[in-house]
Structure formats: C-alpha cells, structure tokens
Backbone as a chain_set.jsonl record, in Angstrom:
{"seq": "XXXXXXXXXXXXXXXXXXXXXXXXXXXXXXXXXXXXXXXXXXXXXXXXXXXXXXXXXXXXXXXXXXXXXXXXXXXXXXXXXXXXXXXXXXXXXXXXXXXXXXXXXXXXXXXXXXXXXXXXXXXXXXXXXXXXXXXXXXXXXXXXXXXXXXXXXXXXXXXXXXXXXXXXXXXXXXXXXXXXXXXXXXXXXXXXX", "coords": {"N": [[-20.375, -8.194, -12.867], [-16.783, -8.094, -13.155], [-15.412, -5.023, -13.449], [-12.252, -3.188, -14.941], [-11.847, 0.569, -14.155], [-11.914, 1.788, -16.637], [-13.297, -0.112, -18.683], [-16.309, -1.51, -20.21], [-18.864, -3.918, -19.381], [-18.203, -6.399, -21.708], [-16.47, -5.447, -23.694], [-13.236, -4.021, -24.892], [-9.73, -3.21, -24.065], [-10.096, 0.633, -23.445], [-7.645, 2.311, -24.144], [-6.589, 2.362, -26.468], [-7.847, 4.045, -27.828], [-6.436, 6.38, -27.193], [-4.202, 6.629, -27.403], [-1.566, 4.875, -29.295], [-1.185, 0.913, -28.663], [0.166, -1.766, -27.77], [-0.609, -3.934, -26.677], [-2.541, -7.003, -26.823], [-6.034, -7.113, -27.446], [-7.71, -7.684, -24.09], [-10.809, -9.04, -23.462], [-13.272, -7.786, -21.076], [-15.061, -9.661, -19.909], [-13.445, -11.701, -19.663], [-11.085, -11.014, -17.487], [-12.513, -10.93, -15.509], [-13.637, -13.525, -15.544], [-11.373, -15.095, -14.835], [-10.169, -13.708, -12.776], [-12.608, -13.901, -10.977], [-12.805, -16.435, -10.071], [-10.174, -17.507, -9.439], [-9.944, -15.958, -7.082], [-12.075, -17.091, -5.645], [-11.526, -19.554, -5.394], [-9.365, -19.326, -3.947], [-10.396, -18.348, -1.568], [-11.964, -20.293, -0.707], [-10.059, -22.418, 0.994], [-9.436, -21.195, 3.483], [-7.957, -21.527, 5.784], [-5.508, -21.507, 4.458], [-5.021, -19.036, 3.791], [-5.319, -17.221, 5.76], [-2.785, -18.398, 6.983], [-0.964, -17.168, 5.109], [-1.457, -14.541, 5.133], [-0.908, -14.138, 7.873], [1.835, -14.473, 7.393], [2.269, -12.092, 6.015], [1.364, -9.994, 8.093], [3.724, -10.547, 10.087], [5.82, -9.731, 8.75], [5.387, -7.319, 8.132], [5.355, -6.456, 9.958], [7.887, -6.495, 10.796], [9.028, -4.525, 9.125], [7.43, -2.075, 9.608], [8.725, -2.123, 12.861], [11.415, -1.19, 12.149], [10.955, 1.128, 11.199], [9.781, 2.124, 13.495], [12.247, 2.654, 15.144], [13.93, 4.384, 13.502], [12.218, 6.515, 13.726], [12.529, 7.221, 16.477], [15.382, 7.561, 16.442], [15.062, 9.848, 15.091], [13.746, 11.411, 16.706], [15.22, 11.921, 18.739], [17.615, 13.467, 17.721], [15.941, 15.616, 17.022], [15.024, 16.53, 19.968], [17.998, 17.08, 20.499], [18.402, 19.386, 19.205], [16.754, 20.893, 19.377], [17.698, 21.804, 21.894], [20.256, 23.136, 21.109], [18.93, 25.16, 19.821], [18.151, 26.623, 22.369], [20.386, 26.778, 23.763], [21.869, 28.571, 21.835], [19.626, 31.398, 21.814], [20.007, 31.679, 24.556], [22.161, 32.329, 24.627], [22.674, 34.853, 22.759], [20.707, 36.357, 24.373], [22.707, 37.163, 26.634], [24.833, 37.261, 25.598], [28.053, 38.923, 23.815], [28.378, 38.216, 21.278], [28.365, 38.371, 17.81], [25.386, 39.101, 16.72], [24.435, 38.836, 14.188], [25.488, 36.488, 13.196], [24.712, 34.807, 15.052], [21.803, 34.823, 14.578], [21.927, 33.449, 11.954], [23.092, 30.83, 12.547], [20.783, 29.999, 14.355], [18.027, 30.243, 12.801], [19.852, 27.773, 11.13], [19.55, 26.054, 13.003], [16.844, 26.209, 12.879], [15.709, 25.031, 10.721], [16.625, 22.379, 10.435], [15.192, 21.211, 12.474], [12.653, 21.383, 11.18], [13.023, 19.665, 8.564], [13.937, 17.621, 10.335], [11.425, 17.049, 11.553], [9.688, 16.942, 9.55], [10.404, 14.92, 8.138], [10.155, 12.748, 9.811], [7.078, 12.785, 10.218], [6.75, 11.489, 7.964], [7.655, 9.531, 7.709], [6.247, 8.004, 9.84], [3.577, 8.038, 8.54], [4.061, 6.295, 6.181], [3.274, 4.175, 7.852], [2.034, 0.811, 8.048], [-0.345, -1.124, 9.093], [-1.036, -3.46, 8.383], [-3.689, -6.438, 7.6], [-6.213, -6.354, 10.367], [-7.761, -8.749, 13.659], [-10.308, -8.243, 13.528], [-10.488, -7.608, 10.558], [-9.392, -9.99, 9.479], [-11.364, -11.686, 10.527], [-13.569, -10.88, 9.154], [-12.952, -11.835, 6.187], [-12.995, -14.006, 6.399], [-16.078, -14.585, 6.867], [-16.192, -13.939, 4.802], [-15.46, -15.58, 3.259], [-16.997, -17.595, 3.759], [-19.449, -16.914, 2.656], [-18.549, -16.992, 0.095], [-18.414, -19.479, -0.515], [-21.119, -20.519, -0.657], [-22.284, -19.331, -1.951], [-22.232, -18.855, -5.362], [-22.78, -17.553, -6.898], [-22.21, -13.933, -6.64], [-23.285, -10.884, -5.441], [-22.178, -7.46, -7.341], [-21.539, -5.701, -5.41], [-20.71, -6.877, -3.194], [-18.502, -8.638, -4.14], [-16.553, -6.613, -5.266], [-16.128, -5.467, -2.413], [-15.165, -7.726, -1.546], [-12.906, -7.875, -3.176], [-11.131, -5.489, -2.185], [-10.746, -6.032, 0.298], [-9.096, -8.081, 0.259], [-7.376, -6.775, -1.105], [-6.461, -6.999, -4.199], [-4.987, -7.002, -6.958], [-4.892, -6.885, -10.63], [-2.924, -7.451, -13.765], [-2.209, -7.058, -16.79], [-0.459, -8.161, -19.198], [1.957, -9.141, -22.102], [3.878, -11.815, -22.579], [6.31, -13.213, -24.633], [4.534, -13.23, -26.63], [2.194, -13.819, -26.513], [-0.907, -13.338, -24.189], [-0.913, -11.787, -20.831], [-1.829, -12.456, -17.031], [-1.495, -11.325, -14.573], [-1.871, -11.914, -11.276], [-2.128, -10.609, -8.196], [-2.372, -10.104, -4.738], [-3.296, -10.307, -0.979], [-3.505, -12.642, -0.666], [-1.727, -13.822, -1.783], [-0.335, -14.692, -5.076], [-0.956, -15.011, -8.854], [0.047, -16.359, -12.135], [-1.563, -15.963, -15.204], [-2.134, -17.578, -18.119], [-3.733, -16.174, -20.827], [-6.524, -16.462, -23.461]], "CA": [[-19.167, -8.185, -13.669], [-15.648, -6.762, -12.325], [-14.699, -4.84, -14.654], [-11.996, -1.808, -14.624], [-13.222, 1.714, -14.587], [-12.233, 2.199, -18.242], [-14.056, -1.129, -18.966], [-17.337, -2.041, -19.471], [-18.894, -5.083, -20.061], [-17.941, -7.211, -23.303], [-15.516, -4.651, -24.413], [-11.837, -4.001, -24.567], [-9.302, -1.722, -23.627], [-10.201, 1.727, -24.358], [-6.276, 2.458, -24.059], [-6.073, 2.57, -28.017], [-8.724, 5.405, -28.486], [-5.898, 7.226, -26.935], [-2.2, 5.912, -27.741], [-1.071, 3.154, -29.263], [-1.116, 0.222, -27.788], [0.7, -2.938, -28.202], [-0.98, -4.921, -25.733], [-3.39, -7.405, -27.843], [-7.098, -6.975, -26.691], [-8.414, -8.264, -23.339], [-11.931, -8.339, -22.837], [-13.392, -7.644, -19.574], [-15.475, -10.541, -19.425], [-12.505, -12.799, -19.555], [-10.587, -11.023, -16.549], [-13.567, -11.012, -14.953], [-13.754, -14.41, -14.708], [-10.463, -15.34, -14.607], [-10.186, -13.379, -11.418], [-13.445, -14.486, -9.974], [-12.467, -17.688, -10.449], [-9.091, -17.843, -8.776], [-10.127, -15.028, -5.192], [-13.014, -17.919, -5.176], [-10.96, -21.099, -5.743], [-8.388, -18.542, -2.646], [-11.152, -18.279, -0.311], [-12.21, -21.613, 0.194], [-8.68, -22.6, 1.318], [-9.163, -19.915, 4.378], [-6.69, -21.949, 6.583], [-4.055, -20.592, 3.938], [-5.236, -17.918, 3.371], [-5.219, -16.775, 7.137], [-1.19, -18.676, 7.557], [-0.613, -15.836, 4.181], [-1.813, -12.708, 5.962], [-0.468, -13.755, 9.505], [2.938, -14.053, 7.423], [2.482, -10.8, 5.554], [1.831, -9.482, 9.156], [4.845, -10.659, 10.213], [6.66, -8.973, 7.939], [5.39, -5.579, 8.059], [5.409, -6.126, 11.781], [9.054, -5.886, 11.061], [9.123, -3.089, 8.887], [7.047, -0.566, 11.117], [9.954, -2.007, 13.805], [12.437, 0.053, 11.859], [10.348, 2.421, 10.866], [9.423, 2.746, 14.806], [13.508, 2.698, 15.637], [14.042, 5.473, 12.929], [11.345, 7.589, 14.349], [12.831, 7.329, 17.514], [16.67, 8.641, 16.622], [14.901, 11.327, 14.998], [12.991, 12.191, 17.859], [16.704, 12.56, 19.794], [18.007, 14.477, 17.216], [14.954, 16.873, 17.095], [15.234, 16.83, 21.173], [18.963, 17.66, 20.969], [18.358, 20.48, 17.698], [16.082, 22.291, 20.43], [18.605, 22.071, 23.354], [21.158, 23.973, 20.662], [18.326, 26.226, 20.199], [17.888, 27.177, 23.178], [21.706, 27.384, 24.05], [21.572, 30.318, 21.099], [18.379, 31.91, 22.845], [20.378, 32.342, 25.572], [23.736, 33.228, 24.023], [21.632, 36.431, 22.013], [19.955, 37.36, 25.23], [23.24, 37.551, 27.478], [26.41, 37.637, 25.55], [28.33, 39.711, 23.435], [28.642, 37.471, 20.453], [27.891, 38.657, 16.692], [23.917, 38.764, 16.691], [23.776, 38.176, 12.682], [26.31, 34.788, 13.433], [23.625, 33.682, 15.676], [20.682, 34.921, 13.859], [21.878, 32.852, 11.484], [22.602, 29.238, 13.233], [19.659, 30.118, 14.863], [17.912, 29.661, 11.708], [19.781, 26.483, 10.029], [18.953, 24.923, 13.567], [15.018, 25.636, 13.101], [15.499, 24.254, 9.969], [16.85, 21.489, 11.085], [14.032, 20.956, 13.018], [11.552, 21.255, 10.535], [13.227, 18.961, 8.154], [13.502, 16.43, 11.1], [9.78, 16.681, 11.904], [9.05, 16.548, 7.958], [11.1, 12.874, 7.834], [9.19, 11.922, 11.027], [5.54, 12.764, 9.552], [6.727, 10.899, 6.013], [8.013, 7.498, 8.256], [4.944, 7.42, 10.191], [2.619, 7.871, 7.451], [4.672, 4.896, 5.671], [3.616, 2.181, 8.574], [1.162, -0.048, 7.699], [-0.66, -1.715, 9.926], [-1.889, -4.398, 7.96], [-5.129, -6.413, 8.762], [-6.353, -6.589, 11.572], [-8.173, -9.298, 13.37], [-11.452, -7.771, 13.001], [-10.389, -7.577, 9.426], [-9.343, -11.586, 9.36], [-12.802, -12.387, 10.399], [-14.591, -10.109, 8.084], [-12.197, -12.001, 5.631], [-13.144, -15.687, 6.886], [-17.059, -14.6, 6.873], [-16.342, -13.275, 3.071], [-15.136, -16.557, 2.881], [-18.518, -18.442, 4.017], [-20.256, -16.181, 1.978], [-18.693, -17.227, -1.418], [-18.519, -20.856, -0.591], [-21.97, -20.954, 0.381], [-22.998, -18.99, -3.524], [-21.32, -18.53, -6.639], [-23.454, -16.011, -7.549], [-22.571, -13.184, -5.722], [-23.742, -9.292, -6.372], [-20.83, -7.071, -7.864], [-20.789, -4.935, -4.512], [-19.73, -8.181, -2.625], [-17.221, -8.888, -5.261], [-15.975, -5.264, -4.944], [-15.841, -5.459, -1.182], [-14.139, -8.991, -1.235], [-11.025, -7.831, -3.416], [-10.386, -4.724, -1.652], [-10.391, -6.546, 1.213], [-7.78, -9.306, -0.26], [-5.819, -6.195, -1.969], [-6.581, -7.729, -5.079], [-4.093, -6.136, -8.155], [-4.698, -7.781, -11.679], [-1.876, -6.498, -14.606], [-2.475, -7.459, -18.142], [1.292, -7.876, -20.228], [2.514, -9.924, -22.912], [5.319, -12.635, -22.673], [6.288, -14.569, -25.624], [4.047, -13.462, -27.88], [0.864, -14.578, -24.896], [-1.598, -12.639, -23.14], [-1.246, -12.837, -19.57], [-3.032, -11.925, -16.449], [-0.611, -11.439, -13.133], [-3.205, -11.269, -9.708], [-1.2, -10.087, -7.131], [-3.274, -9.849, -3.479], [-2.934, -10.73, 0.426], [-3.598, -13.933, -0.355], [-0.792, -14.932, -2.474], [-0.72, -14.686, -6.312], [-0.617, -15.932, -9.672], [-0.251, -15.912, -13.155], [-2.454, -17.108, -16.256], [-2.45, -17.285, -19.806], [-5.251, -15.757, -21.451], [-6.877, -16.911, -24.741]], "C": [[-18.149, -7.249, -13.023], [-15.199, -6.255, -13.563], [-13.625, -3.124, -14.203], [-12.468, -0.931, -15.077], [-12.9, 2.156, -16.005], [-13.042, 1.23, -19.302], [-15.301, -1.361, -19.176], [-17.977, -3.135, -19.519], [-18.917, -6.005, -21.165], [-16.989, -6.518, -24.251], [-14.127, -4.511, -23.717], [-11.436, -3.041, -24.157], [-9.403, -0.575, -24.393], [-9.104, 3.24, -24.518], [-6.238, 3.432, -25.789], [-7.118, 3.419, -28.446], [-7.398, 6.672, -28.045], [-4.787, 7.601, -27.157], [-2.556, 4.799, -28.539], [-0.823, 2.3, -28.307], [-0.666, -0.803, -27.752], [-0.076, -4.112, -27.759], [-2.491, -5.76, -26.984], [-4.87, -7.084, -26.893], [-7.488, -7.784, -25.767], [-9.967, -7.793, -22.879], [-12.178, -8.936, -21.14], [-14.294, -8.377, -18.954], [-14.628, -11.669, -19.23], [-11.467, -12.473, -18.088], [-11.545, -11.364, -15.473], [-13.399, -12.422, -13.94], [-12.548, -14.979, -14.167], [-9.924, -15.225, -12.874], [-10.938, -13.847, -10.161], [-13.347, -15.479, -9.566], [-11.25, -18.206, -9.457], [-9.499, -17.155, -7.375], [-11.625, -16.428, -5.252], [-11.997, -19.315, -4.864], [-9.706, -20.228, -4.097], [-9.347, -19.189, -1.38], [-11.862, -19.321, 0.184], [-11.543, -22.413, 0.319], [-8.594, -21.555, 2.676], [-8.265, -20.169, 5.348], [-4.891, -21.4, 5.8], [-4.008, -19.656, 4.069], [-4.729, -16.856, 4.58], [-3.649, -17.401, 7.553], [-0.431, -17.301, 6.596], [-0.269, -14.652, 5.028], [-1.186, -13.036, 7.073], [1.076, -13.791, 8.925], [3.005, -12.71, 7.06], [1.986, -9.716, 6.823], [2.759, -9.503, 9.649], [5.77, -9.943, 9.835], [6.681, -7.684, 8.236], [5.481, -4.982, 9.165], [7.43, -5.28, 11.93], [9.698, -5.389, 10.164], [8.908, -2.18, 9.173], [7.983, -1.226, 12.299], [10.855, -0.699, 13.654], [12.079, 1.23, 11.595], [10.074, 3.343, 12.837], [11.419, 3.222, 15.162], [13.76, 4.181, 14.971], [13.665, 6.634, 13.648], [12.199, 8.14, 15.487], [14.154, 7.83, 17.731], [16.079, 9.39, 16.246], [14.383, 12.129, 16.244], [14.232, 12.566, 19.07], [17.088, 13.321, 19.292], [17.189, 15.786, 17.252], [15.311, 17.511, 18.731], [16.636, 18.033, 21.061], [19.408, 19.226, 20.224], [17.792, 21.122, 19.205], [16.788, 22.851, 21.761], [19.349, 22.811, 22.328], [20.117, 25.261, 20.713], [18.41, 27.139, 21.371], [18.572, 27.392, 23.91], [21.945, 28.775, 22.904], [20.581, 31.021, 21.418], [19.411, 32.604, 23.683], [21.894, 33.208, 25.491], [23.298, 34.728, 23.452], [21.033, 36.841, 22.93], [21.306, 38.016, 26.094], [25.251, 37.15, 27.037], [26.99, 38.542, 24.588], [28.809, 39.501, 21.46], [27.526, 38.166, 18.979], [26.359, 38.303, 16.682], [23.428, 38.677, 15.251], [24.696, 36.687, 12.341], [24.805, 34.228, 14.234], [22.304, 33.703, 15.352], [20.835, 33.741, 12.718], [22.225, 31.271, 11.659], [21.496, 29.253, 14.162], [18.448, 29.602, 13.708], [18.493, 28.212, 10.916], [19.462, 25.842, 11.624], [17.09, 24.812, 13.12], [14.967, 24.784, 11.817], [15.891, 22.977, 9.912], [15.4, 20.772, 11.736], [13.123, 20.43, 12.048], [11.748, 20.042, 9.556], [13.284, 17.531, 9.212], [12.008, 15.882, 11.264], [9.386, 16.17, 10.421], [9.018, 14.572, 7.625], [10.205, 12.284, 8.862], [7.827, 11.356, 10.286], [5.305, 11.496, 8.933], [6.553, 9.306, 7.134], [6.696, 7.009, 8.728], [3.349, 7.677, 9.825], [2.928, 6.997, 6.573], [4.044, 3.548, 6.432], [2.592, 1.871, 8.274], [0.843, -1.186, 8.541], [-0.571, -3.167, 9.715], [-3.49, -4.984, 8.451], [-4.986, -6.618, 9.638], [-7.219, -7.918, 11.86], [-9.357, -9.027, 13.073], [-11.573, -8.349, 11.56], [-10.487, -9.042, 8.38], [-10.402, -12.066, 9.654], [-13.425, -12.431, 9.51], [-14.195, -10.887, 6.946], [-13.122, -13.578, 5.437], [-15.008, -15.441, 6.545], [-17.214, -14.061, 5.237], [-16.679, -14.809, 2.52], [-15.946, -17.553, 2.251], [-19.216, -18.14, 3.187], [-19.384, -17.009, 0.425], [-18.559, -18.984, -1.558], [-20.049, -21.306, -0.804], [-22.654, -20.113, -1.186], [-22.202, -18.33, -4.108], [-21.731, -17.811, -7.443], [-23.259, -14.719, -6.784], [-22.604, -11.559, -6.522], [-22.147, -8.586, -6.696], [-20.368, -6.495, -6.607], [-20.203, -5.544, -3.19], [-18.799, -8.008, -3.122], [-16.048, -7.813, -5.099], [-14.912, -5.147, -3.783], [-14.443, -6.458, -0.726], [-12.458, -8.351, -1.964], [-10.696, -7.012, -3.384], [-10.016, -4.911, -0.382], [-8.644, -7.6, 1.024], [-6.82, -8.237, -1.006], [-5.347, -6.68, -3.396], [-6.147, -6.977, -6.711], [-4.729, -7.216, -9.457], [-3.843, -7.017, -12.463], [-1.72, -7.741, -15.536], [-0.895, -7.386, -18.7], [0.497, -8.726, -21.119], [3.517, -10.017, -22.717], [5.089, -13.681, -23.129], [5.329, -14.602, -26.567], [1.846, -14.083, -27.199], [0.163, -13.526, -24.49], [-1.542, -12.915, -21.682], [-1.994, -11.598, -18.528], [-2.208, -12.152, -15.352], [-1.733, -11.157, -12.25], [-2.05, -11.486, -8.549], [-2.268, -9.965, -5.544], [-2.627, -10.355, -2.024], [-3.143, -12.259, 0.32], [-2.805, -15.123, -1.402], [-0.903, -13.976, -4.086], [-0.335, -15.539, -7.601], [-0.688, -15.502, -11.133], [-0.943, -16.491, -14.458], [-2.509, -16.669, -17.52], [-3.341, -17.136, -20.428], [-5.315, -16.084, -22.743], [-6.817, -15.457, -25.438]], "O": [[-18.344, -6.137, -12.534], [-14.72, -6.884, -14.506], [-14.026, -2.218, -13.473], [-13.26, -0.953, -16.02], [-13.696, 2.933, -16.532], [-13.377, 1.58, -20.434], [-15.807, -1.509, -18.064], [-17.082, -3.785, -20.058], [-20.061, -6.348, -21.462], [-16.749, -6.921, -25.389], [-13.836, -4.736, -22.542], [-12.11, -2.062, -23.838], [-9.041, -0.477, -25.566], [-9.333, 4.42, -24.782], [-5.981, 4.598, -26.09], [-7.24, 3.475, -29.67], [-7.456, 7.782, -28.574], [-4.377, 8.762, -27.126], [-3.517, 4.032, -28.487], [-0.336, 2.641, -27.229], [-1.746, -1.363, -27.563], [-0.161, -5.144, -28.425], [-3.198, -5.1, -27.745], [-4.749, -6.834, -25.694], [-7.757, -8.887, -26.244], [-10.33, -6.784, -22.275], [-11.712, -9.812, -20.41], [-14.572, -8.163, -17.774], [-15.089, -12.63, -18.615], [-11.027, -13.473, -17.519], [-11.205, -12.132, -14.573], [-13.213, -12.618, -12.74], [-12.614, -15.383, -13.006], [-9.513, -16.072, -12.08], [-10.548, -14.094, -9.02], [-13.853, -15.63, -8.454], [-11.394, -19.222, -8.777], [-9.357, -17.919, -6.421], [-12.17, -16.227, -4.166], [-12.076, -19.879, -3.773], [-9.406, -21.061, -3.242], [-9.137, -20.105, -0.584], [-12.34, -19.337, 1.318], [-11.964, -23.486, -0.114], [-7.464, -21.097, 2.844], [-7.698, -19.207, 5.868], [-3.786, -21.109, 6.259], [-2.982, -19.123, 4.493], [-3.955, -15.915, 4.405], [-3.204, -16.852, 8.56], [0.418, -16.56, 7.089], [0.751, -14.083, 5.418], [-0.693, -12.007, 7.535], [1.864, -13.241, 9.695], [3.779, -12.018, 7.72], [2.213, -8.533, 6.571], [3.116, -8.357, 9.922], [6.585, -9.497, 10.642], [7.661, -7.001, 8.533], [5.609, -3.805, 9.501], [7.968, -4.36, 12.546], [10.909, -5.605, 10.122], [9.724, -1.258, 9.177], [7.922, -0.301, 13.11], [11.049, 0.28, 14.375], [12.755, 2.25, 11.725], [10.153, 4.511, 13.216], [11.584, 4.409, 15.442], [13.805, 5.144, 15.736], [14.401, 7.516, 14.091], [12.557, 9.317, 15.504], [14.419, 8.422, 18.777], [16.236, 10.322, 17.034], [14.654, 13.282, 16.578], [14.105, 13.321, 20.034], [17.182, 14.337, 19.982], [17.709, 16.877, 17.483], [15.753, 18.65, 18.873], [16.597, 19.234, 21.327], [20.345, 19.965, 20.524], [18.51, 21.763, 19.972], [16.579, 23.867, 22.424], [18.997, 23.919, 22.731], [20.333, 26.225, 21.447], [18.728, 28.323, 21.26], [18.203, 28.052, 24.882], [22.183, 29.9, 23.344], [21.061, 32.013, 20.867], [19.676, 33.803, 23.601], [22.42, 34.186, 26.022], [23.829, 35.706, 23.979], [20.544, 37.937, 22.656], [21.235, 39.221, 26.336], [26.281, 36.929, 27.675], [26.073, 39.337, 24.385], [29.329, 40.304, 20.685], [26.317, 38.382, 19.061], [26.109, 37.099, 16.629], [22.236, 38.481, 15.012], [24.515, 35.983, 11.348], [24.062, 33.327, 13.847], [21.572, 32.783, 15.719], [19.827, 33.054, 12.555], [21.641, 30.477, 10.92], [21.396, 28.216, 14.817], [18.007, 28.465, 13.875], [17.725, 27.587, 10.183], [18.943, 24.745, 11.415], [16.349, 23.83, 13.062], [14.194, 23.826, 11.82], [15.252, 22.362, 9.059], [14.792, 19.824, 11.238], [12.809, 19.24, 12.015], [10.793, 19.266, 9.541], [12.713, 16.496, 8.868], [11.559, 14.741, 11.155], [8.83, 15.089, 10.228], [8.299, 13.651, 7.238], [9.547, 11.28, 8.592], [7.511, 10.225, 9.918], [4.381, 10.693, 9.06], [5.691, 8.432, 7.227], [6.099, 6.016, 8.313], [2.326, 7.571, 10.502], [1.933, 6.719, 5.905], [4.122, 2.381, 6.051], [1.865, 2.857, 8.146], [1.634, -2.115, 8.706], [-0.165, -3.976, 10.55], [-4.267, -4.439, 9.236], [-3.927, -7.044, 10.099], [-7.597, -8.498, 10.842], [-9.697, -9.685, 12.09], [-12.37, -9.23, 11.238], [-11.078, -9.286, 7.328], [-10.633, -13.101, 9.029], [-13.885, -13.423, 8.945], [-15.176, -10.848, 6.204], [-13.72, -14.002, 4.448], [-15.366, -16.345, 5.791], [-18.285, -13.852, 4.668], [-17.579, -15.21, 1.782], [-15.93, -18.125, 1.162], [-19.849, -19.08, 2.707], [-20.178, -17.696, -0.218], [-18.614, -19.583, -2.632], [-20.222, -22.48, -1.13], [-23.787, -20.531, -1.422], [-21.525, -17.403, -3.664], [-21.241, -17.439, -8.509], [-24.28, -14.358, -6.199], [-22.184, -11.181, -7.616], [-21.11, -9.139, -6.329], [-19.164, -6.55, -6.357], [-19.481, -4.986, -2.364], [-18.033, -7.166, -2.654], [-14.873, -8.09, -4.857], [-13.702, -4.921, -3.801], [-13.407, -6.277, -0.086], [-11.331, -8.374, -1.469], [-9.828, -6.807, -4.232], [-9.154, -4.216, 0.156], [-7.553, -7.621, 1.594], [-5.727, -8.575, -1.458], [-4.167, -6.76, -3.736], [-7.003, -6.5, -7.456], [-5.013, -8.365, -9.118], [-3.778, -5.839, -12.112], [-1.327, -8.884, -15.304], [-0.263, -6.352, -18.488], [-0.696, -9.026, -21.163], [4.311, -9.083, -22.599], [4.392, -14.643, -22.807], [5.115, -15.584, -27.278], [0.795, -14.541, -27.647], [0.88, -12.527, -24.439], [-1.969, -13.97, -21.212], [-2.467, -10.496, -18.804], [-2.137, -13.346, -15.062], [-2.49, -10.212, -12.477], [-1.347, -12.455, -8.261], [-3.281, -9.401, -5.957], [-1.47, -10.776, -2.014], [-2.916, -12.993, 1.282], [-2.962, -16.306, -1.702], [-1.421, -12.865, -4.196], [0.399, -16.526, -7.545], [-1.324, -14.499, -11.456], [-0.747, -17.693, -14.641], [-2.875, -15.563, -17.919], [-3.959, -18.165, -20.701], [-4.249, -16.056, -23.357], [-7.068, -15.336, -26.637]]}, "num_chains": 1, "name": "protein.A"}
C-alpha cells in the first residue's frame, strides 16, 4: 500500500486531529490505487514515456544553458571585482591617498565579491541535471518489471515513483474530490468517489 507518511492503511487524513479541514475525507486505499493504477497504465507505454523525459531534458537542458551563461558573467564580474582589489592593494601600499577612503572601498569591493560568489553557489546548486541515461534504463527495466506483475512489493512501488517524480495533491473543485498526479511522465487528473 502507498500510502503518505501521515497515512496508514484504510484511514483518512489525520489533518483534522490538528486544524480544520475542509477537504472531504480521502482514504488511502483509494489514492493508493488510483495512483497505482495510472504510473502502471504510464509504464507500459515506455516509448512515451521515454519521448516525455527526453522532452523534459530538453528543456532543462535549456535552463542550466542560462543558468551556465549567468554563471559565467558573474565569474567576469568577480574576475574584474579582484583586479579593483588589487588596484587598492597597491594604491594603500604606494600612494598618498586617504587610507580610511580606501579601507573602505576596499571593503564594499570584498563584499562584492562575496555576494558574487554567494549568487554563483545559489545558480549552480539550481541546475538540474535531470535523468540520466543510466536512469532511463533503470526506468524502462522498472517498466518490464510492472508489466511482467501487478503485484509488486511496496519498496518497488516506492522506488518506481521516486524515480518517475511522482507528486499526488488532493483538492476540491465543484463541490468533487480530486486527485492531481503530477510526475516525469506526464500527468493527470481524477475524480475521486
């Protein structure tokens, strides 16, 4: 059974021990299947599944682009922050110029600096590789695997829709229960009883 970690099996959300809650009750044998149901009915389709992910590579291919371009004026600006540096260095060793003026652009350049490097770090801790092919195999052999039994243990199950990136998100619209699944391999939405 998938169930979330406030979930456990045959029971609802345990939201409303804590708040109010508007949301009407879903039990967690109904996402369950709901879910299992659709990343199964995904994965034996793996010719889509695999045109999906090579677009959502695509994509992010050309978002770490800009993210690489970014990087790369900062990394001039940082360059050209340390050449001022090190024109004040030499101005404070051999001229005659106010030494608390240059103590102090001496200072907003390092900071400078540091805030450049900071933005750097952030961008290229933002890129996202996506999968890989390794990953697209492992993906395709998930695949085999649930075609091939419809019984499978929970730590399969687990494996498979953190592999696929596999979101579910419970609302109401219209008065409805619904069930959004969001993942690498597309998504969808369903009306729950």
């Amino acid at each position: 059974m998938l169930v979330p970690p406030m979930l456990s099996a045959g029971s609802t959300c345990t939201t409303r021990a804590v708040k109010k809650c508007e949301l009407p009750a879903l039990k967690a044998d109904e996402i369950d299947r709901v879910v299992w149901t659709w990343v199964v009915q995904k994965l034996q389709d793996f010719d889509t599944i695999r045109s999906t992910i090579a677009k959502d590579i695509e994509d992010t291919q050309k978002t770490n682009e800009a993210i690489y371009q970014r990087v790369g004026i900062l990394d001039s600006r940082i360059a050209e922050t340390q050449k001022q540096i090190q024109r004040m260095l030499d101005l404070y060793t051999n001229s005659n110029i106010d030494q608390k003026y240059l103590d102090e652009m001496f200072e907003k350049l390092q900071n400078t600096v540091k805030e450049l490097n900071a933005e750097q770090v952030e961008l290229l801790e933002s890129i996202n590789e996506g999968p890989s092919e390794e990953q697209l195999k492992e993906i395709g052999e998930l695949a085999g695997m649930v075609r091939a039994a419809a019984d499978i243990d929970l730590k399969t199950r687990r494996t498979v829709l953190q592999i696929v990136k596999l979101k579910a998100t419970a609302n109401v619209e219209e008065g409805r229960r619904t069930l959004l699944i969001t993942s690498s391999m597309g998504g969808e939405k369903f009306f729950c009883r």
